[in-house]
C-alpha positions as CSV (number, residue, x, y, z in Angstrom):
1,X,-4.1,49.3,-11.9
2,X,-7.6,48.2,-11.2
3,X,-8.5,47.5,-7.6
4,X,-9.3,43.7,-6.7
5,X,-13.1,43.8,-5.2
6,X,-14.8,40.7,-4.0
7,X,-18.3,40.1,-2.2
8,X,-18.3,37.8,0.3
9,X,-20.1,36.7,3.8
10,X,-20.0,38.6,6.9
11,X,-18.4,36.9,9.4
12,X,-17.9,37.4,13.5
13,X,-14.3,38.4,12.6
14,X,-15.4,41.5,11.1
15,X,-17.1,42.9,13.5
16,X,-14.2,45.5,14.5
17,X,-14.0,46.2,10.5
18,X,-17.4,46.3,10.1
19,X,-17.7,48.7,13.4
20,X,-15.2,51.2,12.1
21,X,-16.3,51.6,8.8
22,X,-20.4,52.1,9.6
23,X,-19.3,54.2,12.9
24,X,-18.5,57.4,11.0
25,X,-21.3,57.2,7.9
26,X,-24.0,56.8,10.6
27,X,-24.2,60.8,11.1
28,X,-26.5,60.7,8.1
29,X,-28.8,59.0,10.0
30,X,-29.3,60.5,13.1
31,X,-32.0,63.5,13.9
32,X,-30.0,66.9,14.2
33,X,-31.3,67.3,17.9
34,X,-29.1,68.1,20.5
35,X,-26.9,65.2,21.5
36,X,-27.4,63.9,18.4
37,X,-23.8,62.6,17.9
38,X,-23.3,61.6,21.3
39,X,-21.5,58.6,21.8
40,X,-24.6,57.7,24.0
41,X,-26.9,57.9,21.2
42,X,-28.9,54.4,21.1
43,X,-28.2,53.7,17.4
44,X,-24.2,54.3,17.9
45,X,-24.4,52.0,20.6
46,X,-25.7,49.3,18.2
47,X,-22.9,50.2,16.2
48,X,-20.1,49.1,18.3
49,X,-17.6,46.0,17.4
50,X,-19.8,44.4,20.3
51,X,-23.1,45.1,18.6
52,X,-21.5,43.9,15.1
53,X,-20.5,40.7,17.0
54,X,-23.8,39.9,17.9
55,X,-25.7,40.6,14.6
56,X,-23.2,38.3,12.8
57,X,-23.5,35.4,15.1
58,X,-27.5,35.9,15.0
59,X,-29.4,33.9,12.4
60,X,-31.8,36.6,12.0
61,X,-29.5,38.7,10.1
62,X,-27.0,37.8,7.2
63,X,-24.3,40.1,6.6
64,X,-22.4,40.7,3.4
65,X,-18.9,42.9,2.5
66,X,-17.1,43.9,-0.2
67,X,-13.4,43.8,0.3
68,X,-11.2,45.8,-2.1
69,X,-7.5,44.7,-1.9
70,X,-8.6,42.9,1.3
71,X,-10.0,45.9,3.0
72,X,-13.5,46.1,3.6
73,X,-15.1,48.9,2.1
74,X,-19.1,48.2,2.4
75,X,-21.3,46.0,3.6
76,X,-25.4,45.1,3.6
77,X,-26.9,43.6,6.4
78,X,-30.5,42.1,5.8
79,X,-32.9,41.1,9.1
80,X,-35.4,37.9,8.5
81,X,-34.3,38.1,4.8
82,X,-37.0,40.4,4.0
83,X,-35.8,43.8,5.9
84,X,-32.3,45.9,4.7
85,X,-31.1,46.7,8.4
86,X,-27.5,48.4,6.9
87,X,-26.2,49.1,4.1
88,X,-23.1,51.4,3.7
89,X,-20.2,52.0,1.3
90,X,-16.9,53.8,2.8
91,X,-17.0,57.7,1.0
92,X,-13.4,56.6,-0.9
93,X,-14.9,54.0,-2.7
94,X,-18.9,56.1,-3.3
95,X,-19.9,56.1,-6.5
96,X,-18.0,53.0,-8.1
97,X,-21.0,50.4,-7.8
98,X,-20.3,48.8,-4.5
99,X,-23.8,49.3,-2.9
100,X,-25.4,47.8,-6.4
101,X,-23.1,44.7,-5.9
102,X,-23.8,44.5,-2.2
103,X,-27.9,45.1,-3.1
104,X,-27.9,42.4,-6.3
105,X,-26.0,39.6,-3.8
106,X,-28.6,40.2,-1.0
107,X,-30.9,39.8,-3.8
108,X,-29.8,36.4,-5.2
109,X,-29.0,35.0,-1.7
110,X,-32.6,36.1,-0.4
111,X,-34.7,35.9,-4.0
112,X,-36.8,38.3,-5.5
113,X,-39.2,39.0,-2.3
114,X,-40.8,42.0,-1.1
115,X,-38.3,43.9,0.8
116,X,-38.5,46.9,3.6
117,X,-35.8,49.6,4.5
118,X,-35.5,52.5,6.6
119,X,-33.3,55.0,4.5
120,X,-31.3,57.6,5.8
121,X,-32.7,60.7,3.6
122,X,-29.5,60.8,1.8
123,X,-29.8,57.5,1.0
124,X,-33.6,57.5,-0.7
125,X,-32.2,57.8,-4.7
126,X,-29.9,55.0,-4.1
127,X,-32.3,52.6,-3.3
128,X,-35.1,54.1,-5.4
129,X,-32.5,52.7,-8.0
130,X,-32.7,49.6,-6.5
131,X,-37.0,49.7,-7.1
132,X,-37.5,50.7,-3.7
133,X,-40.9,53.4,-3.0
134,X,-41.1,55.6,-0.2
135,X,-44.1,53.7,2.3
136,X,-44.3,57.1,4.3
137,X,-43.0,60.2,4.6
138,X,-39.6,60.7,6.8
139,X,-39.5,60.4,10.3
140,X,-37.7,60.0,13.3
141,X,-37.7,57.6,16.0
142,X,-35.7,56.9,18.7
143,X,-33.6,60.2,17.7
144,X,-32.8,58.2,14.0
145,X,-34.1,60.2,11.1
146,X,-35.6,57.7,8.2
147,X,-37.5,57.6,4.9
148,X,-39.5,53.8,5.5
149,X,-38.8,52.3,2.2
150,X,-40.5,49.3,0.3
151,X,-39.6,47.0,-2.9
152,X,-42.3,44.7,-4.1
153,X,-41.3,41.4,-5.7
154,X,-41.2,41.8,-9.0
């Protein structure tokens, strides 16, 4: 039996859900240094239900998710409508389209602008997919390690 999938807005509600499923992918992100995965870490402290909460309820940022038998299972977050500040599938559901969906919605909600990202390394062939070009090489700041990404309007 296929599993029900549906994109829809983000909304303040979610920010436990949202929270718990980014919380554990974010290790790709972070620079291997020492106290790297310290629940200190500036970035994981963004990534609390708290720091959800307030993105959602912000203007500047419009939040997607997929839910899959009313779970949610990924989500994309743009900044200013021009800037991908999260995107993130769960790793059970990798590999079955969801961050394509998540990426084309953005794109019809937003239009067909140029666009900015800061990848995770891992995440660079996923959104050269998407038409997205490495802008400079990888770096790190504020301990996060990130490829800066951009996609021209096409």
């Amino acid at each position: 039996m296929q599993a029900e999938t549906r994109v829809r807005e983000g909304h303040a509600g979610d920010a436990v859900a949202l929270s718990d499923l980014v919380m554990p992918l974010a290790r790709h992100l972070l620079d291997a240094g020492p106290g790297a995965l310290s629940g200190a870490h500036p970035l994981l402290a963004t990534l609390t239900a708290e720091g959800f909460a307030q993105r959602l309820l912000s203007p500047q940022y419009a939040h997607y998710v997929v839910e899959e038998d009313k779970r949610l299972c990924g989500m994309i977050a743009t900044r200013d409508g021009r800037h991908v500040h999260h995107l993130f599938v769960s790793d059970a559901t990798r590999r079955r389209g969801i961050a394509r969906q998540l990426w084309e919605h953005a794109l019809r909600r937003h239009g067909d602008r140029d666009y900015t990202v800061n990848s995770s390394e891992i995440a660079v062939p996923v959104y050269e997919k998407f038409g997205f070009i490495a802008s400079g090489p990888a770096q790190t700041a504020r301990g996060v390690r990130f490829v800066p990404m951009e996609r021209r309007a096409r």
